[in-house]
C-alpha positions in Angstrom: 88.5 63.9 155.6 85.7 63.5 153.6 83.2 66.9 152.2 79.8 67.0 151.6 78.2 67.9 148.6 75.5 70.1 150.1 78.6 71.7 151.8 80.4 72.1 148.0 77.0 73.6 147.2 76.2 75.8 149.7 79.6 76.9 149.6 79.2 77.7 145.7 75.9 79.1 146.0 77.5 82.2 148.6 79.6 83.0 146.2 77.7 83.0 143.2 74.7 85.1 145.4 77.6 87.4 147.0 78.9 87.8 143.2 75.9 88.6 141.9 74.8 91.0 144.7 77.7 92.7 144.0 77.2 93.0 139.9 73.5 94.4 141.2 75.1 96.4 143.5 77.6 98.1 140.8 75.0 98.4 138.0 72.6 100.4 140.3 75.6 102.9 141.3 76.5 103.5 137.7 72.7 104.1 137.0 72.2 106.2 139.8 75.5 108.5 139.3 73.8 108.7 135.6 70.6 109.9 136.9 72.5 112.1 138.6 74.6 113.4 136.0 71.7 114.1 134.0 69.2 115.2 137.1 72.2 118.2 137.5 72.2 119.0 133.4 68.9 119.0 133.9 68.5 121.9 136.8 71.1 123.6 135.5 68.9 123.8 132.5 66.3 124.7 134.2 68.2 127.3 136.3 69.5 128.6 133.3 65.8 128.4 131.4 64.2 130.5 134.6 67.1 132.9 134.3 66.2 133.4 130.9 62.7 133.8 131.5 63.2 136.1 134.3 65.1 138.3 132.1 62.9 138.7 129.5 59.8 138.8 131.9 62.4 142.2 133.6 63.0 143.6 130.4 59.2 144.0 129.7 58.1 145.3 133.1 60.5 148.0 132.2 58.9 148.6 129.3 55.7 148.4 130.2 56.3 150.7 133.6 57.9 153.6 131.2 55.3 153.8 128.7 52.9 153.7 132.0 55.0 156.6 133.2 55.0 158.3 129.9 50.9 158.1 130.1 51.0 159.3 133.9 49.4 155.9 135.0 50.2 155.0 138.2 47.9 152.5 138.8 48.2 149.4 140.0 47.3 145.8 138.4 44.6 144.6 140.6 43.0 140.7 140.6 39.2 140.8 140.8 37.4 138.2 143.0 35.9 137.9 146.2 38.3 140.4 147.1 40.4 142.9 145.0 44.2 142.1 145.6 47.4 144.1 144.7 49.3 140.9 143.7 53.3 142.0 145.1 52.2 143.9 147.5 51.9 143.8 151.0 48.2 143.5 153.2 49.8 146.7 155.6 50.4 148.8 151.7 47.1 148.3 150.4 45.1 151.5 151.4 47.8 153.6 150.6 48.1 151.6 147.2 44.6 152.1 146.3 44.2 155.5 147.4 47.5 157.0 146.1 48.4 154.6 143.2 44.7 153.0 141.6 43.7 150.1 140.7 44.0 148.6 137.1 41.5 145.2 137.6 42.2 142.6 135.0 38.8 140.8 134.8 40.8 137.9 133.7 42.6 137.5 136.7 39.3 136.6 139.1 39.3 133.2 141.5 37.7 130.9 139.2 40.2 128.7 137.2 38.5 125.9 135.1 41.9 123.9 133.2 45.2 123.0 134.0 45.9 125.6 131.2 43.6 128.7 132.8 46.0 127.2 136.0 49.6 127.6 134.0 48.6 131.1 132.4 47.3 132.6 135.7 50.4 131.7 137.4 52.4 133.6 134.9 49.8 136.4 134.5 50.8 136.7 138.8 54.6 136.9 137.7 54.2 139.6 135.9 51.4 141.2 137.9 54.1 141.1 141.1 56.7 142.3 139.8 55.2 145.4 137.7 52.9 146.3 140.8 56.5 146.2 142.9 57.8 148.2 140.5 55.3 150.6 140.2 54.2 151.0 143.7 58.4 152.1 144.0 57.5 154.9 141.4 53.8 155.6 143.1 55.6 156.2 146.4 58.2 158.5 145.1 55.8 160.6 143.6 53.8 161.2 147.3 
């Protein structure tokens, strides 16, 4: 019986290619369990980062409602713009928050936003904004 080269080769070639597909095949799951690994550390970093942050964003609405409390101020912290808005609270609660409550407008917090930076600061400034007027509104409506 007699074998062809190009047979020999062909032959060779499969394995070589199947080999090598394999090799590829292994190296991409051990960098994608890496990613992995370190996409977890990473949110649980950022879980724990957040936590952190919301902690320490808590701790001074607390504050910052008592010493309101301690001034009787009850208002509200109110974004100017087209339209004033009681960031954290709801469309249906907004006469009674103006009427009862007031309205604290931070002229810093209107609808014009000019830098990525302006973009990053407001969405804080609305953190904060949301949960004190939550808080607050709680105390306003206690108090009726």
């Amino acid at each position: 019986m007699k074998i062809n080269p190009l047979l020999i080769l062909i032959i060779a070639v499969a394995m070589f290619g199947c080999d090598q597909k394999n090799t590829n095949q292994e190296s991409a799951d051990n960098s994608a369990a890496e990613v992995s690994k370190e996409t977890n550390k990473e949110q649980g970093n950022t879980v724990k980062a957040v936590a952190d942050d919301m902690a320490v964003l808590l701790n001074k609405i607390d504050a910052d409602v008592a010493m309101a409390i301690s001034n009787n101020d009850y208002r509200l912290l109110a974004t100017s713009g087209r339209r004033i808005t009681f960031p954290g609270i709801s469309n249906d609660d907004f006469d009674f928050a103006e009427k009862n409550c007031g309205k604290n407008i931070l002229a810093s917090m209107g609808d014009v936003v000019k830098s990525d930076e302006q973009r990053a600061a407001r969405t804080e400034k609305l953190k904060y904004m949301k949960a004190y007027n939550q808080a607050m509104f709680k105390i306003c409506q206690s108090k009726q």
